[in-house]
C-alpha positions in Angstrom: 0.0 0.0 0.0 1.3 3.4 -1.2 1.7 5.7 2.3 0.0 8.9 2.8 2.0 12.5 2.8 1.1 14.4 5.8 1.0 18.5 4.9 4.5 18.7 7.7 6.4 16.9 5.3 6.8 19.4 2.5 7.7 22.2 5.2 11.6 22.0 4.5 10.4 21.7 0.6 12.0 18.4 -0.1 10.5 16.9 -3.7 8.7 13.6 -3.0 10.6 12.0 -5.5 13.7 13.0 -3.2 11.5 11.6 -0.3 10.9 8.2 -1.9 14.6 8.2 -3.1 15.6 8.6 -0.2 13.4 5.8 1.5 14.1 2.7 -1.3 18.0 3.9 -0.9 18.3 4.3 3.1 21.8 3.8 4.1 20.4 4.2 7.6 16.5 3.2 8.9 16.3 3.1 12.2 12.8 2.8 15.0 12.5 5.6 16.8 11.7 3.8 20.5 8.5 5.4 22.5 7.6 8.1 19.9 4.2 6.6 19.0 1.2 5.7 21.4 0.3 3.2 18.1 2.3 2.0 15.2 6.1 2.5 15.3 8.2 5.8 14.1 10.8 4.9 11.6 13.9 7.2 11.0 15.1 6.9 7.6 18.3 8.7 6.3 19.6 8.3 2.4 20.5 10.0 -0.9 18.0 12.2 -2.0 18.6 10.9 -5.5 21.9 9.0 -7.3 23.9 12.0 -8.2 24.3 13.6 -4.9 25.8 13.1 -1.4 22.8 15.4 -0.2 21.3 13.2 2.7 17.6 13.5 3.5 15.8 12.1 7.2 12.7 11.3 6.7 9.8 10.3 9.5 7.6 7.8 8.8 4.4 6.6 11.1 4.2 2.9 9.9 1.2 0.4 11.1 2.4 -3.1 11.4 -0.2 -5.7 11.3 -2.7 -3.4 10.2 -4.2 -2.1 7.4 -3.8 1.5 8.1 -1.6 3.0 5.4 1.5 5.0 6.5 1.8 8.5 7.0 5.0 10.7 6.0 5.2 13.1 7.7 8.8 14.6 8.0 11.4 15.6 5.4 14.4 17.7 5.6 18.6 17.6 4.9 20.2 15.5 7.4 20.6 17.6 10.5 22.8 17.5 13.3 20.3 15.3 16.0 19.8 12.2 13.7 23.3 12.6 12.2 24.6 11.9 15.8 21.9 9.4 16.3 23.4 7.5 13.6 27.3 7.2 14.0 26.7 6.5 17.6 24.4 3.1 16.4 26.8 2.0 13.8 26.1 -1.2 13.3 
């Protein structure tokens, strides 16, 4: 099932095509422990296309196990908070 773009996600004016880029290409996905009250909040950092180094996070509120469709609803540049978040859980 396709997921749904929440309005939040195009505040930092990232294309969706750099969005989904940047999903199917993570070099980084991780679950964002005790951030939803249902569902899980996945982190996922990646390219926002081939011919850059550009890094995008994007937020996704996924539904396991149900058939509620998820939700993006965060997309900017890598910043500084999930850029730490990922070299101290290199895995």
């Amino acid at each position: 099932m396709a997921p749904k773009w929440l309005d939040s996600s195009a505040r930092h004016e990232v294309l969706k095509g750099d969005q989904i880029n940047a999903i199917l290409h993570a070099t980084f996905i991780w679950e964002l422990a005790d951030e939803a009250t249902t569902g899980r909040i996945m982190l996922y950092i990646g390219p926002a296309h081939a011919q850059t180094d550009r890094e995008l996070e994007i937020l996704v509120h996924e539904y396991p196990g149900t058939s509620r469709e998820a939700e993006i609803f965060h997309a900017m540049e890598l910043g500084p908070k999930f850029r730490r978040l990922r070299e101290e859980n290199q895995r």
